[in-house]
C-alpha positions as CSV (number, residue, x, y, z in Angstrom):
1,X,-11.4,-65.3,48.2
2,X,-13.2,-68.8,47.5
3,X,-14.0,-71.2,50.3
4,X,-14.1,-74.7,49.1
5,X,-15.6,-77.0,51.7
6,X,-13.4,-80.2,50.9
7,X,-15.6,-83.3,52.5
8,X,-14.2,-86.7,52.2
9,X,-17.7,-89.3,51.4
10,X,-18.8,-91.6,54.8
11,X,-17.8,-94.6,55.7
12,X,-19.0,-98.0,53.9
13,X,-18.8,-101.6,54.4
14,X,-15.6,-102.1,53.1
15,X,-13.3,-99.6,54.6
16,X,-9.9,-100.9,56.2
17,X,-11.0,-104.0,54.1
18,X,-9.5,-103.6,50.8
19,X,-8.9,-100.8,48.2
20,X,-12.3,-100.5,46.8
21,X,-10.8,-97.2,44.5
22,X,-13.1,-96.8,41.3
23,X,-15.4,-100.4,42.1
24,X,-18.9,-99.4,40.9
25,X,-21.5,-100.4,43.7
26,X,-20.1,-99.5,47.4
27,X,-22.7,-97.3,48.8
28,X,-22.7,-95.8,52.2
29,X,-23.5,-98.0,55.2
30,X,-25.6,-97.0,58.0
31,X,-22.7,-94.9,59.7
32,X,-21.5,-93.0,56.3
33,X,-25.3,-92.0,56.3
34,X,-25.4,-90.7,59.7
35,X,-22.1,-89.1,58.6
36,X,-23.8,-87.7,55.6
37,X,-26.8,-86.2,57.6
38,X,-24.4,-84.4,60.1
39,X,-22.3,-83.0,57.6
40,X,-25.4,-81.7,56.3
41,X,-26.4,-80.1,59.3
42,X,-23.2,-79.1,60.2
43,X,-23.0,-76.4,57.1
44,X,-26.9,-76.1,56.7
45,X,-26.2,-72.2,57.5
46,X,-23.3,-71.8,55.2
47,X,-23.8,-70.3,51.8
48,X,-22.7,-72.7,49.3
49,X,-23.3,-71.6,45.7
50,X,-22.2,-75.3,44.2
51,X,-21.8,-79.1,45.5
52,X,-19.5,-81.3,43.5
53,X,-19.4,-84.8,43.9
54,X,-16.8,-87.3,42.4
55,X,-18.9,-89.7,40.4
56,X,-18.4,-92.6,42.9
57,X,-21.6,-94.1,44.6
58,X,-20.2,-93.2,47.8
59,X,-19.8,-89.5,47.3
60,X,-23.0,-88.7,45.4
61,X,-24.9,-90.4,48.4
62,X,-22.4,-88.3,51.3
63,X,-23.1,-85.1,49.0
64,X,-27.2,-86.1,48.6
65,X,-28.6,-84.6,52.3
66,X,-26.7,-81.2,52.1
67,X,-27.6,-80.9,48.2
68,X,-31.3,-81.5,49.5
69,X,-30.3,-79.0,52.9
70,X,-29.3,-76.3,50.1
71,X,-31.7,-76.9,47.3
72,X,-28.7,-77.5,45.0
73,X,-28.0,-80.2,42.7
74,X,-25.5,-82.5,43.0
75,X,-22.7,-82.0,39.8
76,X,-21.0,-85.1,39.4
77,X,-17.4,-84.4,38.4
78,X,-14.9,-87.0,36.7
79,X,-12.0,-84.9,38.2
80,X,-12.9,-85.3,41.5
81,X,-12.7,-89.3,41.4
82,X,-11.3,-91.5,43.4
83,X,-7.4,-92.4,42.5
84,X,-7.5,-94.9,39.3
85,X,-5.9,-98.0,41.6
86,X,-5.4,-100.5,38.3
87,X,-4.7,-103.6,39.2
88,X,-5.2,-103.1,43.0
89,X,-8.4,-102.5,42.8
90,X,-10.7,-104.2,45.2
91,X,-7.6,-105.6,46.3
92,X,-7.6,-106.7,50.0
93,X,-5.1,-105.0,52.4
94,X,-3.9,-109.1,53.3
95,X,-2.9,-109.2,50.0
96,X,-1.5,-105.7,49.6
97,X,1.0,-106.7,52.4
98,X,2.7,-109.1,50.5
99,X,3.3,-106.3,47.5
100,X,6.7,-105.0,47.5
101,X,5.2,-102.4,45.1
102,X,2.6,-101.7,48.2
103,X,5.7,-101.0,50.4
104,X,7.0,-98.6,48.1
105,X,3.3,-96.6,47.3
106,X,3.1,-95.9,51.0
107,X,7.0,-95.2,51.6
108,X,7.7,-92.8,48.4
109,X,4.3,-91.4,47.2
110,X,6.0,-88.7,45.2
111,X,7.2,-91.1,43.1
112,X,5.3,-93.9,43.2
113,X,3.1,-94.9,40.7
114,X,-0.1,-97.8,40.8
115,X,0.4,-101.0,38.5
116,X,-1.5,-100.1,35.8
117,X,-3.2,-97.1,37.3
118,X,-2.2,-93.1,38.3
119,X,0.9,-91.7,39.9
120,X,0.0,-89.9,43.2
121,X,1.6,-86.5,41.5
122,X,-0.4,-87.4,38.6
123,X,-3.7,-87.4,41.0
124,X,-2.7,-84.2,42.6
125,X,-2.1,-82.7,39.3
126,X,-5.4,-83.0,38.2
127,X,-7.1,-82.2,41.8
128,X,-5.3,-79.1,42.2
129,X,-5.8,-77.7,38.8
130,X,-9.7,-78.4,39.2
131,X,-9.9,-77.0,42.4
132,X,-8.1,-74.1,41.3
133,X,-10.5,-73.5,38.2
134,X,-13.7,-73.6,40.5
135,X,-12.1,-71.3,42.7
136,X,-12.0,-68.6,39.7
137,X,-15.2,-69.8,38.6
138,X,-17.0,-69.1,42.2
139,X,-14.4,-66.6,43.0
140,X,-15.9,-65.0,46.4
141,X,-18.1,-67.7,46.9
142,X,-18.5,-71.0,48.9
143,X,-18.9,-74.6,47.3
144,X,-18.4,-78.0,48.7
145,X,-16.0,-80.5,47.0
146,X,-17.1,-84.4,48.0
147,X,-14.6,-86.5,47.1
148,X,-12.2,-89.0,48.5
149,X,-9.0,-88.9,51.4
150,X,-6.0,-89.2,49.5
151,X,-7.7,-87.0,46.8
152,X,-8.6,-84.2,49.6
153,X,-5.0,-85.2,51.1
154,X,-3.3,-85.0,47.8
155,X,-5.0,-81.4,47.3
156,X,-3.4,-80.7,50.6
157,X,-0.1,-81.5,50.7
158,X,-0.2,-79.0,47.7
159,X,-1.6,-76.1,49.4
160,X,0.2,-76.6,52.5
161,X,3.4,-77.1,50.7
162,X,4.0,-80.4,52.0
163,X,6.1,-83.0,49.7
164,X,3.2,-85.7,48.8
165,X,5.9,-88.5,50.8
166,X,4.2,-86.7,53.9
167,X,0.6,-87.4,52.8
168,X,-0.3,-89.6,55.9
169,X,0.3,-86.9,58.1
170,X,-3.2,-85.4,57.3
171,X,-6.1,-87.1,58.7
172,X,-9.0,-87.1,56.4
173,X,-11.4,-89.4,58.3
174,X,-14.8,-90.5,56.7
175,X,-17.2,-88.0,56.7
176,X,-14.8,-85.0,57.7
177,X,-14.4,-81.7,56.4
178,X,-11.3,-79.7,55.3
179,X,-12.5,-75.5,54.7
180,X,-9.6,-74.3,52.4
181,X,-9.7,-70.4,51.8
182,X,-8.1,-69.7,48.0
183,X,-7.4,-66.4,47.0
184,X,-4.5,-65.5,43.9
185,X,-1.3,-66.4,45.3
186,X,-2.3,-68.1,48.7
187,X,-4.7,-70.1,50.8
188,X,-5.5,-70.7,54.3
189,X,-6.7,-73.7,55.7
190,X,-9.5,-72.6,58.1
191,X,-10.9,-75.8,59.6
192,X,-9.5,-79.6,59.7
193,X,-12.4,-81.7,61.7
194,X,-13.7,-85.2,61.6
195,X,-17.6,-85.1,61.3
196,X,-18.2,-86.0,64.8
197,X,-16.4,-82.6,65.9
198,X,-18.0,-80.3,63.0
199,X,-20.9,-78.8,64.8
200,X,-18.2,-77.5,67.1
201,X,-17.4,-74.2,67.5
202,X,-13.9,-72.3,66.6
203,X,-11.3,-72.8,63.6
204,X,-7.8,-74.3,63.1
205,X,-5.6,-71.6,61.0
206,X,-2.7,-72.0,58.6
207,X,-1.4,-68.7,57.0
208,X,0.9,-69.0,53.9
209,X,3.6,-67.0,51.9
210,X,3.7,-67.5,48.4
211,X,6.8,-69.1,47.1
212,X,8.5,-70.0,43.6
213,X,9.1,-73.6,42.9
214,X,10.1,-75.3,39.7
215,X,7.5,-77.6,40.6
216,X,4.0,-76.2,39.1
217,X,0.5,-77.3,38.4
218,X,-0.1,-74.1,35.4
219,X,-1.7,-71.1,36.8
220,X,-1.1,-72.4,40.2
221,X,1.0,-71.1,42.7
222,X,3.0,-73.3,45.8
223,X,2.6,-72.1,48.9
224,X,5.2,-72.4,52.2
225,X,2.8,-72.5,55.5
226,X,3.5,-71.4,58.9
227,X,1.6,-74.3,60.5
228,X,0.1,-74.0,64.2
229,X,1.1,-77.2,66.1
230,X,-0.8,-76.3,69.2
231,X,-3.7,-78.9,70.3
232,X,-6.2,-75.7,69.1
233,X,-4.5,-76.4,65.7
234,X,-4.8,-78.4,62.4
C-alpha cells in the first residue's frame, strides 16, 4: 500500500476572481502561507519519502515549508499542473458568466472540453496514470502530491468511482489535504479535511471493490466505493 498525501496549494490573491489556470506569477498571499506552514506542521510526523509539486508558483511555494519540515526536495512535476484553461485563462468569472461554453464546462464535465485547452477526462487521464506510477514507484511508502482542486478532484472522482459530471461534490479547499491509500486493485480514502481541521484527530474512511469498466486509464483499475455519509465521514 502507498499513501499519497494529495494537498491542493494555498490560497492567493486571485482566487474566486478569475481563472488564473497556468498564468506564470500568482504566488501565495499571506493566508496560502499560513496555510502552507500548517500543512507543514500538520504531517511534520509523517514519513514521506517524496514531495511533488506541479510546476505552478503557487504549489512549489505551498510544498516549500514541509519540503524544508522533511529535509526533502521539492520535485517539480509537469503532470501534476494545473488544467491547461486556453483561452480562459486569466479569464474573470464576470466574464465567464456570459460563456455559454462556461455553462456547459460546469454542467457536463465529462464531456466538456476548454476552447483551446484540455478536456476534464483528458486531465484525469493524465493525473491518474501519474499517480498511479508513483504509487508503484514508492510502493509502501508515503509522498505528498501538491497540486491543484479540480486536479486533486479529477483524481478523485476516479478513485471513488464517481462520473467526473459529479466533480463539485468534493470539496478541495485551499490548503486541504486528501490521504488516498493505493494498493493493486483498490484504494481507500483515509482523510478529506480543509487545513484549518488537519491537526485534528481521527479519519474519514471510504472502502472500495474493484470493478470492470470499459472505461480505463492502462494499468489502472476503477473502483465502486461504499461511501460513509455520516457527519464523521468524507
Amino acid at each position: 500500500m502507498t499513501r499519497l498525501w494529495l494537498i491542493r496549494h494555498g490560497a492567493h490573491d486571485w482566487l474566486g476572481r478569475c481563472l488564473v489556470g497556468r498564468a506564470v506569477g500568482i504566488p501565495l498571499n499571506a493566508a496560502g502561507r499560513e496555510q502552507a506552514q500548517l500543512l507543514a506542521e500538520a504531517l511534520a510526523a509523517v514519513p514521506l519519502s517524496a514531495i511533488h509539486s506541479s510546476p505552478m508558483q503557487r504549489t512549489v511555494e505551498t510544498a516549500g515549508p514541509l519540503a524544508a519540515a522533511h529535509g526533502l526536495p521539492v520535485t517539480v512535476d509537469d503532470a501534476l499542473n494545473e488544467i491547461d484553461f486556453g483561452a480562459w485563462t486569466k479569464a474573470s468569472f464576470d466574464e465567464l458568466s456570459n460563456d455559454l461554453r462556461w455553462e456547459r464546462w460546469n454542467a457536463a464535465r465529462a464531456k466538456a472540453k476548454v476552447p483551446g485547452g484540455e478536456s476534464m477526462l483528458e486531465v484525469q487521464r493524465r493525473i491518474v496514470a501519474r499517480l498511479t506510477e508513483l504509487a508503484r514507484t514508492y510502493s509502501g511508502e508515503q509522498l505528498a502530491i501538491v497540486s491543484h482542486g479540480d486536479v486533486i478532484r479529477a483524481a478523485l472522482c476516479w478513485y471513488l468511482g464517481m462520473s467526473l459530471d459529479l466533480i463539485h461534490m468534493l470539496d478541495v479547499a485551499p490548503g486541504g489535504v486528501a490521504a488516498l491509500d493505493l494498493t493493486e486493485g483498490a484504494a481507500a480514502l483515509r482523510v478529506l479535511k480543509h487545513s484549518e481541521a488537519l491537526l485534528e484527530d481521527g479519519t474519514s474512511t471510504v472502502s472500495h471493490l474493484p470493478f470492470p469498466s470499459d472505461e480505463r486509464v492502462p494499468g489502472v483499475g476503477r473502483l465502486l466505493p461504499d461511501i460513509d455519509l455520516s457527519p464523521t465521514g468524507v
